[in-house]
Structures are given as structure tokens and as C-alpha cells.
MARKOLSE-286946 format. One line per 4 residues: number of its first residue (from 1); for each residue x, y, z of C-alpha. Coordinates in steps of 0.5 Angstrom, whole numbers, padded with zeros to 4 digits. Layout:
% MARKOLSE-286946
NUM = X/Y/Z ~ ...
//
This chain:
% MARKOLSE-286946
1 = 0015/0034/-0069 ~ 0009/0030/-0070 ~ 0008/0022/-0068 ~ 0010/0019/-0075
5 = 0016/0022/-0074 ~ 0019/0021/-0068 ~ 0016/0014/-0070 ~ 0021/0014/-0076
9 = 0026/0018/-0072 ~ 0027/0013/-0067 ~ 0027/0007/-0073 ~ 0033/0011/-0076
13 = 0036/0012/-0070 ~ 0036/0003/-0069 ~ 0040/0002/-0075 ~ 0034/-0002/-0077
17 = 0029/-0002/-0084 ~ 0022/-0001/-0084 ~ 0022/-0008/-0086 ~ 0025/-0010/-0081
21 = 0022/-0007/-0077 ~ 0015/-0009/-0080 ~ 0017/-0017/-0078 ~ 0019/-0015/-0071
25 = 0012/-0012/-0070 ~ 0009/-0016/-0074 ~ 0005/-0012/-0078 ~ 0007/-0011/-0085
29 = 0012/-0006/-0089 ~ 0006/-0002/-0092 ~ 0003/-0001/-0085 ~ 0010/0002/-0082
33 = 0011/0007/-0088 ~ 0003/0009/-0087 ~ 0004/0011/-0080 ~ 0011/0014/-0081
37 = 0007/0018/-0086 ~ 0002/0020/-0081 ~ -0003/0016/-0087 ~ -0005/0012/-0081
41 = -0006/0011/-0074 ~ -0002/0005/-0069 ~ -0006/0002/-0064 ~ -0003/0003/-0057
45 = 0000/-0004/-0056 ~ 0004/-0002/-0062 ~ 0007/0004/-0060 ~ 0009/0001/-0054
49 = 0013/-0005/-0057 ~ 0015/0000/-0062 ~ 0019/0004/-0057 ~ 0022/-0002/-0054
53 = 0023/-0006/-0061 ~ 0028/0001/-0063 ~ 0030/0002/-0055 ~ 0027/0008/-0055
57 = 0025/0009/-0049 ~ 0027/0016/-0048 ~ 0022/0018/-0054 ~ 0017/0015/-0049
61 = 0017/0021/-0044 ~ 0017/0026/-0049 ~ 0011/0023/-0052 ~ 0008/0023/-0045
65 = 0011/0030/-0043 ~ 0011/0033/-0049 ~ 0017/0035/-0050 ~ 0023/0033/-0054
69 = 0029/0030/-0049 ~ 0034/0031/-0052 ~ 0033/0039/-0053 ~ 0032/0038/-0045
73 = 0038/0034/-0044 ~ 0042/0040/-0048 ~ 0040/0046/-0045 ~ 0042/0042/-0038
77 = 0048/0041/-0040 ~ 0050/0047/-0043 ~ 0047/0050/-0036 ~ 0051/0046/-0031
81 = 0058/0046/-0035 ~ 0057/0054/-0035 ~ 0056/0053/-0028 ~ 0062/0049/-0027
85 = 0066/0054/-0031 ~ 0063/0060/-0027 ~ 0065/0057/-0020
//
């Protein structure tokens, strides 16, 4: 999943609009659909408080991982409730 993406993925999951998102950022609507769109790039500073504007502080691991965590998340625990039924 590419950075638009999980930007935009992470704005749905909060519940909150682009413009919404756009006066808690300060910057302005048309900037957030350019970069949810992959049009544009976010500056550092911006991705941060992206994350914790939209409380997804999980997304931040993965970005820096590499990977998705909730897919991490379901094959563990699909893995210990197969281990729990096995003993």
C-alpha cells in the first residue's frame, strides 16, 4: 500500500474529513487530496502530526517496518488461538 494510502486510510479510520483534517493541519484541503492521491509529497513534520492527529500511531510502525500491523496482528492471533485449542 503506498503513502497516499495509508494517509487516507488513516483519516477514514478517525472518522474525520479531508477538510477537517485539512484545519487540524493547517494546510489547506486541496493539499490533503493531493497527497492522499500520491500528486504530492508531505513534508516530515506533517506526516507526524498526521499520525497523531488520526490517532494512528500503529501506521507508524509500519511505515517504519515495512509492513502492515494489522495483518501481523491477525496471523498472531490466529496462530495463538490455534495453539491455545491444540493444548
Amino acid at each position: 500500500m503506498e503513502l497516499g494510502a495509508r494517509l487516507k486510510k488513516a483519516r477514514l479510520i478517525s472518522g474525520m474529513s479531508q477538510k477537517e483534517l485539512s484545519e487540524k493541519l493547517y494546510l489547506p484541503r486541496s493539499t490533503i487530496s493531493k497527497i492522499e492521491n500520491g500528486k504530492t509529497s508531505i513534508k516530515g513534520d506533517d506526516l507526524l502530526r498526521w499520525f497523531q492527529v488520526t490517532q494512528a500511531h500503529e501506521m507508524i510502525l509500519a511505515l517504519i517496518y515495512g509492513t502492515d500491523l494489522p495483518s501481523v496482528v491477525q496471523s498472531l492471533t490466529t496462530l495463538i488461538g490455534g495453539f491455545i485449542l491444540w493444548i
